[in-house]
N, C-alpha and C positions, 0 to 999 in steps of 0.2 A: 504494500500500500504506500502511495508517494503521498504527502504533504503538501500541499499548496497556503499559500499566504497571499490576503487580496487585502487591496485596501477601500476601504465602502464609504461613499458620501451621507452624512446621515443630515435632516434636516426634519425639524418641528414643525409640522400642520396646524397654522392660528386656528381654522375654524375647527377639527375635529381633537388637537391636540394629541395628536397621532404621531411618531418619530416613523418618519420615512426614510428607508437606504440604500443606496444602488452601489454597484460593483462597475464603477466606469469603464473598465477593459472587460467585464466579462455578459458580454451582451445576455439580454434576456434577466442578470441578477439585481432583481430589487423586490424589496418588501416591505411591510410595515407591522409595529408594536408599540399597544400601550407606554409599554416600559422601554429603556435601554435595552435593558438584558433581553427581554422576550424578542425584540429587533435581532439580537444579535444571533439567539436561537433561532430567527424562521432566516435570518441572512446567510447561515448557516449552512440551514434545510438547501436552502432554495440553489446555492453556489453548486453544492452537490451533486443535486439536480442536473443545471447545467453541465457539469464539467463529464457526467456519467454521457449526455448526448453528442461529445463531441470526442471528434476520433483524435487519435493519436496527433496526426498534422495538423489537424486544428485546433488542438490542446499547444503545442509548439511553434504557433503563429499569438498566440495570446502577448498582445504588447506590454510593454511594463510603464506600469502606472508611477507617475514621479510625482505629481502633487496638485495642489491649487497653490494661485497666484493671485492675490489682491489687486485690483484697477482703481484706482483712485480718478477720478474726471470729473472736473468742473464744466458744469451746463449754466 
């Protein structure tokens, strides 16, 4: 069994106050949870998911995630 390490955008839902996450490099991965934790459980789930539908060469085409970058711009 290999180990994979991703890194997941999470952000807070004002109207439902829902934490939503997505996996930027790994199409199809995103979810949501009440809690952090429970996020982090179905972000998990769902990585797994993905990573089980895609074959070998498209496991090894997966590009590597380096970060966010703040914009600052005056309007």
């Amino acid at each position: 069994m290999r180990n994979y390490q991703f890194t997941a955008q999470i952000e807070k839902d004002k109207e439902t106050g829902l934490y939503i996450g997505r996996v930027p490099n790994l199409p199809g991965a995103h979810s949501q949870g009440a809690t952090l934790d429970e996020l982090q459980d179905n972000l998990k789930e769902v990585v797994k998911l993905c990573i089980e539908e895609l074959t070998a060469e498209e496991l090894g085409e997966i590009s590597e995630f380096i970060g966010f970058q703040q914009i600052s711009v005056a309007v």
